[in-house]
C-alpha positions in Angstrom: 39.7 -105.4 -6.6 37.8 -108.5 -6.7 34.7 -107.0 -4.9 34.8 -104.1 -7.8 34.8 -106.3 -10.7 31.9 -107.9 -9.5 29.9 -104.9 -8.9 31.1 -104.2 -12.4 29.3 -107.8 -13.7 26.3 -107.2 -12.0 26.2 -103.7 -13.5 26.4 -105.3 -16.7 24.2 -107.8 -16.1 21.7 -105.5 -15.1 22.2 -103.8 -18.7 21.7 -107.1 -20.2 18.7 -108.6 -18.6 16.4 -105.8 -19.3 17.3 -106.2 -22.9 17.0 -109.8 -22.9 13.2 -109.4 -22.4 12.9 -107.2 -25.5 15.0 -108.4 -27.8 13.3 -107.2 -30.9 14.6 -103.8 -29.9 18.3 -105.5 -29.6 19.9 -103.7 -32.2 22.3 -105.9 -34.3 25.6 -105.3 -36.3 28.0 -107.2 -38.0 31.6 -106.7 -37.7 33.0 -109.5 -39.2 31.4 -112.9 -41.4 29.0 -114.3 -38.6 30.7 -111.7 -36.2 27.9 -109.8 -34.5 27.8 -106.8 -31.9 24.8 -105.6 -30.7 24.5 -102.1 -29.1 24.2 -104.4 -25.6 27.7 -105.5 -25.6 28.6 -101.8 -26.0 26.6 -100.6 -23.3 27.3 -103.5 -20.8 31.3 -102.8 -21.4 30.2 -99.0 -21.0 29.0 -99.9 -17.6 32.2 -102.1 -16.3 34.3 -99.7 -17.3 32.8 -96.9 -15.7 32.9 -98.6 -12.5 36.2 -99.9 -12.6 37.9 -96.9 -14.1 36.3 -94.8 -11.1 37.5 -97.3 -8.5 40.8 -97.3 -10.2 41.5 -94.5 -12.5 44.8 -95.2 -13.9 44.5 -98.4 -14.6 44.2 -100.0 -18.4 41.8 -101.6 -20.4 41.5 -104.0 -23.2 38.2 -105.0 -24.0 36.3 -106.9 -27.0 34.0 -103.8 -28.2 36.1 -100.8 -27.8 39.9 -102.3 -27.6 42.8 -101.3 -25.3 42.5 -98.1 -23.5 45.2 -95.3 -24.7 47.5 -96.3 -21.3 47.5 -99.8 -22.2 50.7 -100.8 -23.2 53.5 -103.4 -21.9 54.7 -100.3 -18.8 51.3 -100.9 -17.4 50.8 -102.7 -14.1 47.3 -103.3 -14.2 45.2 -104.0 -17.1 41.6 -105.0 -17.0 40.6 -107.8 -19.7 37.1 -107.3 -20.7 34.6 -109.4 -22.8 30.8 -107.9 -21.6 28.7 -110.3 -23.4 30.4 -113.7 -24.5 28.4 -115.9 -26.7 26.4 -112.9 -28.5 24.7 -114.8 -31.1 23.2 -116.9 -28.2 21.8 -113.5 -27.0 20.5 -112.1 -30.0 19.1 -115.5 -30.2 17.5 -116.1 -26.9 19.8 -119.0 -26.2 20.4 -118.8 -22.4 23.8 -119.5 -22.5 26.2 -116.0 -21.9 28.3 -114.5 -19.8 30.0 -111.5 -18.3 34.0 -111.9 -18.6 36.3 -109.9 -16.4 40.1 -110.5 -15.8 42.6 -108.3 -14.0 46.3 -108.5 -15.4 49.3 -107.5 -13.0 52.3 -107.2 -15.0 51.3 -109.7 -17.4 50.4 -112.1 -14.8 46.1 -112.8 -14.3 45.4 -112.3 -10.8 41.8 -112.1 -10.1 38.8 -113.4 -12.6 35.1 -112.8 -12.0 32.7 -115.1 -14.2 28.9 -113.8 -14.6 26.0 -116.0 -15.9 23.2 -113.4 -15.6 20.4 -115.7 -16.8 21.4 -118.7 -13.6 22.4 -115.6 -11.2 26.0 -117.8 -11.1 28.9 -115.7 -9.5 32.5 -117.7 -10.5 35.2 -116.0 -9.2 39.2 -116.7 -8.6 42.3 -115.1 -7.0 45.6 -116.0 -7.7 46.9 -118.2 -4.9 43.3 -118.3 -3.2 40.9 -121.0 -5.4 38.3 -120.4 -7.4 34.5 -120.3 -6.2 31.0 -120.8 -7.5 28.7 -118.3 -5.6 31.0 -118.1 -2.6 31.8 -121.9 -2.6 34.9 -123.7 -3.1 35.5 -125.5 -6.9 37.3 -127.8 -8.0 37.9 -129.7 -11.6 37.0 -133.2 -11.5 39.0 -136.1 -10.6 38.0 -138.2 -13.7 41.2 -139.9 -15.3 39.7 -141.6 -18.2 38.8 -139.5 -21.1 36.4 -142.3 -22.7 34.4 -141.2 -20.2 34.8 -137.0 -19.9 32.2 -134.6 -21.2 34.2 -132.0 -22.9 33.3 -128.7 -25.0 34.4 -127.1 -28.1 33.9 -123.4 -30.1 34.1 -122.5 -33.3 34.9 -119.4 -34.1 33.3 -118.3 -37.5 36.1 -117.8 -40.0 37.2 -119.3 -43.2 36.5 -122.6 -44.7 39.6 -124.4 -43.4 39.2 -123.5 -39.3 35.6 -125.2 -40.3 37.5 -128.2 -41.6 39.5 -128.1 -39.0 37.5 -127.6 -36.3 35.1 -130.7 -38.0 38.2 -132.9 -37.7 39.3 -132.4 -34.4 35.2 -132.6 -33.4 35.3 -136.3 -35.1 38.6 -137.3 -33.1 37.3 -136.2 -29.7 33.4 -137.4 -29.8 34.9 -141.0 -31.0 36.9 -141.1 -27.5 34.7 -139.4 -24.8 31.3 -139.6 -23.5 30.0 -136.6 -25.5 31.4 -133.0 -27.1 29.1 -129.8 -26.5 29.4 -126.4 -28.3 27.4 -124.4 -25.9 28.9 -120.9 -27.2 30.4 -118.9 -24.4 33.7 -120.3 -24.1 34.3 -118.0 -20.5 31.5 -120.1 -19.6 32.6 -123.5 -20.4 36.1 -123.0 -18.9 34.2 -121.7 -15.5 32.3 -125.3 -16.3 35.4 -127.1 -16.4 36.8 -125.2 -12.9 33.4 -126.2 -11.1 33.5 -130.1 -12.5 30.2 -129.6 -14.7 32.7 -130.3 -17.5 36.1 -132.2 -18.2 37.5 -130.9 -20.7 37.7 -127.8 -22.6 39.2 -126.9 -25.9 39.2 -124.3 -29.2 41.2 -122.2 -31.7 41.1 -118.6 -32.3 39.9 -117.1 -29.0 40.9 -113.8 -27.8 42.5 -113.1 -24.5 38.8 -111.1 -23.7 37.5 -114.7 -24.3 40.0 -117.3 -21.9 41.7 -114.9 -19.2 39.1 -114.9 -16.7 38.2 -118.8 -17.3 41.4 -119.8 -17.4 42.6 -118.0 -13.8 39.7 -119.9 -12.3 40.3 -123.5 -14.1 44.3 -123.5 -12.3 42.9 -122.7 -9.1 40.3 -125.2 -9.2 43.3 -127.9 -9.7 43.5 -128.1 -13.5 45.6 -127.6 -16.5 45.3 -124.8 -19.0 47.9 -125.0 -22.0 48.1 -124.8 -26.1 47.4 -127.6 -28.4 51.5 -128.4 -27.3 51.3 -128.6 -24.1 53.1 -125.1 -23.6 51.9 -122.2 -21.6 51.9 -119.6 -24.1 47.7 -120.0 -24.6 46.3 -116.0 -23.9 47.3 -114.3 -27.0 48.0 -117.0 -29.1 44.2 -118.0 -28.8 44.7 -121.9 -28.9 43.4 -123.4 -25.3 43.1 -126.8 -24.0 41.3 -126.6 -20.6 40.9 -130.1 -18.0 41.2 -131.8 -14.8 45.4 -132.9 -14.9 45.2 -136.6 -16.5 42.0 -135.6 -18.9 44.6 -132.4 -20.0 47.6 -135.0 -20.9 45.2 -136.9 -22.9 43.4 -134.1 -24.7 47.2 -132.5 -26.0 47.9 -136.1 -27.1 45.0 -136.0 -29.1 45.2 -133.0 -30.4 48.6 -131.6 -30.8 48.5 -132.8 -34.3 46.2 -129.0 -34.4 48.8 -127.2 -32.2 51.4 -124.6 -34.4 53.6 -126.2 -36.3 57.4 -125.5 -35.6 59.4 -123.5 -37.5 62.4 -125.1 -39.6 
């Protein structure tokens, strides 16, 4: 199954690199207030799915562009989790920093990820119980224990003016305690960062489960921590993710639990 989601990455990626050298001809729409699609993302999930659903015909899908498959529902055993180009606006842009997202779901459990960076040619990949790799070699988080001295990352995802507050206010706690805060804008990339040790630490609010499945498969079997703002484990479609190394991860949630969902009375 692993060997067929990455056929189906580098089938997208094929899609996505010939477009990427005309990108006039890219065209662009809007689906929500700084939300964009482009007819790219559409074709590159076109592509995975045709070459998973062949391999494996009656499994499910749910995928960023055209949404869960008409088998999808909580009686399926596998479900494919699909995000074909994440960090879009970087695309459109020419900002070489995207990626090809692929997770496979076994009863609600993810069991193998695939990670694509077209533009580097980087292959991450993970199986449950077997590690995670970077081009077929072993990853693993860093063993950093300090935080004053982590490089982290952060994502904002374009919404209303509070999540802008907010997201300004956590950004002010964190860049005060660590060496330095990025927003490079592919947040299945930065978690495969955080599994290969490039970064520390990894957190946002808002993501979908297209956005974190994959990453976050291959950050606990490169010897991290993936959680909520709390702590708890409850991350995929709740959307709230802190991502690090084990003592960085303790350190991050005590920073920024104050974010996390608020109990109920």
């Amino acid at each position: 199954m692993l060997n067929t989601a990455i056929k189906a990455a580098r089938r997208a990626a094929a899609v996505i690199n010939r477009a990427s050298f005309d990108l006039d001809r890219v065209i662009v729409t809007e689906k929500n207030h700084k939300d964009f699609v482009t007819d790219v993302d559409q074709a590159a999930e076109q592509a995975i799915i045709e070459v998973l659903s062949k391999a494996y015909p009656d499994h499910a899908f749910l995928c960023e562009e055209s949404g869960p498959s008409k088998n999808a529902n909580d009686e399926t055993e596998y479900t494919w989790i699909i995000d074909p180009l994440d960090g879009t606006t970087n695309f459109m842009h020419g900002f070489p920093q995207y990626s090809i997202s692929i997770a496979l779901s076994q009863r609600g459990v993810i069991t193998q990820a695939v990670i694509y960076d077209p533009v580097r040619n980087d292959l991450f990949t993970a199986t449950k119980g077997a590690g995670a790799y970077l081009n077929d070699k072993r990853i693993r988080v860093t063993k950093l224990d300090r935080i004053a001295n982590a490089l982290l990352s952060t994502g904002y995802v374009a919404g209303n003016a509070k999540a802008l507050d907010e997201y300004l206010k956590m950004y002010g706690i964190m860049a005060e305690r660590c060496h330095g805060v990025r927003r490079p804008g592919s947040a299945a990339l930065d978690l495969a960062y955080v599994a290969a040790g490039r970064l520390d630490g990894f957190y946002e609010k808002g993501l979908k489960p297209w956005d974190i499945a994959a990453g976050a498969l291959m950050v606990t079997e490169s010897g991290g921590i993936v959680g909520e703002f709390s702590g708890e484990s409850d991350y995929l479609y709740k959307g709230d993710i802190i991502a690090a190394s084990p003592k960085i991860f303790g350190q991050m949630v005590g920073l920024l639990s104050q974010f996390g969902e608020q109990p109920k009375a």
